[in-house]
C-alpha positions, 0 to 999 in steps of 0.5 A, spaced: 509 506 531 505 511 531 504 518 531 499 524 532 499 531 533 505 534 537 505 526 540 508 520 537 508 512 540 515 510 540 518 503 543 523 503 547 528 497 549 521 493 548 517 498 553 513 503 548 514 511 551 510 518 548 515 522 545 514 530 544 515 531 537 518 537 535 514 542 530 518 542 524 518 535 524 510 536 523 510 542 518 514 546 515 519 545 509 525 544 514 523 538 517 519 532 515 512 529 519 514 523 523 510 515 520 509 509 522 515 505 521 521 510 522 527 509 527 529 515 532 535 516 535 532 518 543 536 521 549 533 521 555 532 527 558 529 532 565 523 530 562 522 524 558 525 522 552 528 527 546 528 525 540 533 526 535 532 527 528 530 521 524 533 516 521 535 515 513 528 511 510 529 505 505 522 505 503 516 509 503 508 509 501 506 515 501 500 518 496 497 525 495 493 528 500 486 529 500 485 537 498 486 542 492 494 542 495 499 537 493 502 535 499 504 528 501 501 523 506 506 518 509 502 512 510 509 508 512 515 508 512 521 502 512 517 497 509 519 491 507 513 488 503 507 492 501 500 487 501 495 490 497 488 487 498 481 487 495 475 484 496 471 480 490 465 481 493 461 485 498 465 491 496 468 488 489 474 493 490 475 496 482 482 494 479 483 501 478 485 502 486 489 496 486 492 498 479 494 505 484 496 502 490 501 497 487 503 504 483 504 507 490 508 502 492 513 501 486 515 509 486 516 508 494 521 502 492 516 498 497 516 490 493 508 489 493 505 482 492 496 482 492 490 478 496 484 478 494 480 477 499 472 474 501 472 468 496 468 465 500 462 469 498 463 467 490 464 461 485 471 459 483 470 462 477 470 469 478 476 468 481 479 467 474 479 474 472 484 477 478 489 471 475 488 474 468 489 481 470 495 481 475 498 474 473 504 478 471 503 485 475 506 482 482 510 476 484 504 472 489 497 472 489 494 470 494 486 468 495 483 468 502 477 468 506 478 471 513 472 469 515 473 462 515 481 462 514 482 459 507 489 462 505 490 465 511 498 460 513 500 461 506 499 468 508 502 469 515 508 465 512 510 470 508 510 476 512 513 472 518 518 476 520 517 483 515 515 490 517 508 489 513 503 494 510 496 492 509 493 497 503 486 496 500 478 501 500 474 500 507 470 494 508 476 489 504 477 485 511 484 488 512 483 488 520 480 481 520 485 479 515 490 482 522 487 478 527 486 472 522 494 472 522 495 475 529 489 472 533 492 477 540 492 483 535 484 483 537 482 489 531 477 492 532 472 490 526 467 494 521 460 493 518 458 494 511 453 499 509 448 496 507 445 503 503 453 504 499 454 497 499 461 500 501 466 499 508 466 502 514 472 506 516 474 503 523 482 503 523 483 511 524 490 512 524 496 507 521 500 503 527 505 499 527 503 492 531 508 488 533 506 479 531 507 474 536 510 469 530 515 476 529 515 482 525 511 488 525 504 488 521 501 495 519 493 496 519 492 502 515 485 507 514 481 504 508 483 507 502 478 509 497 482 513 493 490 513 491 494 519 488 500 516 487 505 520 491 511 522 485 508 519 480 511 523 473 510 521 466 517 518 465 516 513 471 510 510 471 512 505 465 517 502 471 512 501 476 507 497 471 511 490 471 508 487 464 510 494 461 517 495 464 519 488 460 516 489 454 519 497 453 526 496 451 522 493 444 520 499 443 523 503 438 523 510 441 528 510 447 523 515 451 516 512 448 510 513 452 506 508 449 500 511 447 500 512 439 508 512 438 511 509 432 514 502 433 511 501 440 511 495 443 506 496 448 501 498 444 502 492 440 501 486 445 495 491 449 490 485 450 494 479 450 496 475 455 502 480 456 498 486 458 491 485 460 487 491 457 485 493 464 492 493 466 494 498 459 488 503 460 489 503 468 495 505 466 493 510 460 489 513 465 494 514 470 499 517 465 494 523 464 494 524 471 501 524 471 506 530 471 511 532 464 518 529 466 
């Protein structure tokens, strides 16, 4: 449920328990760190529970940590459904961070889906460009306003009985979201600052929280900026979905759809195929990307 230093929080037959958590698990290339969401094997011991090494994960978001070392940051694990919010005003959250938490999420085999949050604070209209640009990245989009409620069942009625993470910057209303779905969660809430216009960091840790309605909810630290964890030139076509269908089009099998004879991509780039945004988001996260 949730881990720190050399202790993690663990539930135990419905009663949470602190484990001591080795310290291979925590550094070192012998062993992994624990996350919010990975199951153990525990035995019971003189002292206490003793944790056996964890089990096989099926999913992971993981990004680059902070640093000039390139290591991963598990943020969690065993998802079944990866919720990217953003906000359309105070902040506006930029189409690039999204565009790089849903590329998270697809290299860590996490299905994604995006909520764009604060409705109420703009005109209809304005909600028009989120449609365009992300119609055909995710299979839902949901428009919601946690401070009055609007979308919020629609919401809750997908993530019922899954193990859900919510991802997005600081100040998007993650927490309020939480507590919206989950009134007994009781999050605690974060204050926009009024000289940066940006949100404040509340949620200092992921943890998994059990919801009353079933399923599990994780509420993670804002995130301002996401290196996608694994991402190489080869793989980030895949994770784009608009680009994933049009690429067996292209003439060349390994094409990277950037200036190569016969591509597809680059043709249709600025139609309703491939919003202009999605390719040079994606044209951006390619330089960034390691040579397969």
């Amino acid at each position: 449920m949730w881990a720190v230093g050399n202790r993690a929080r663990v539930l135990v037959d419905n009663e949470r328990a602190l484990v001591n958590i080795p310290g291979r698990w925590r550094l070192g290339a012998r062993g992994r760190a624990l996350a919010p969401g990975d199951r153990l094997m525990l035995r019971r011991g003189t002292h206490g529970w003793r944790p056996e090494p964890p089990l096989p994960r099926k999913s992971e978001f993981t990004r680059r940590a902070s640093g000039p070392k390139s290591v991963p940051q598990v943020i969690a694990v065993n998802l079944d459904l990866a919720v990217v919010v953003a906000s359309v005003d105070q902040p506006e959250t930029p189409f690039g961070l999204v565009d790089r938490l849903l590329v998270t999420a697809a290299l860590g085999g996490v299905p994604a889906m995006l909520v764009v949050n604060k409705v109420d604070l703009v005109p209809p209209e304005r909600l028009d460009r989120w449609r365009t640009n992300y119609q055909g990245a995710v299979d839902e989009i949901i428009f919601t306003s946690a401070l009055t409620g609007y979308g919020i069942l629609e919401l809750a009625k997908i993530i019922v009985g899954l193990v859900t993470l919510l991802a997005g910057s600081s100040g998007v209303g993650k927490s309020l979201l939480a507590n919206r779905i989950d009134p007994s969660l009781n999050l605690k809430i974060g204050e926009i600052s009024r000289a940066t216009g940006k949100g404040r960091h509340i949620t200092s840790a992921t943890e998994l929280h059990r919801l009353e309605q079933g399923g599990w909810l994780a509420d993670t630290p804002g995130l301002r900026e996401c290196a996608p964890w694994g991402m190489t030139q080869d793989r980030l076509a895949s994770t784009f979905r608009e680009i994933e269908e049009l690429a067996p089009g292209c003439h060349f099998r390994d094409c990277l759809h950037r200036g190569e004879a016969g591509c597809v991509v680059q043709a249709v780039a600025g139609t309703p195929e491939l919003p202009l945004k999605r390719y040079r988001s994606y044209l951006k996260l390619l330089s960034e990307a390691e040579s397969p």
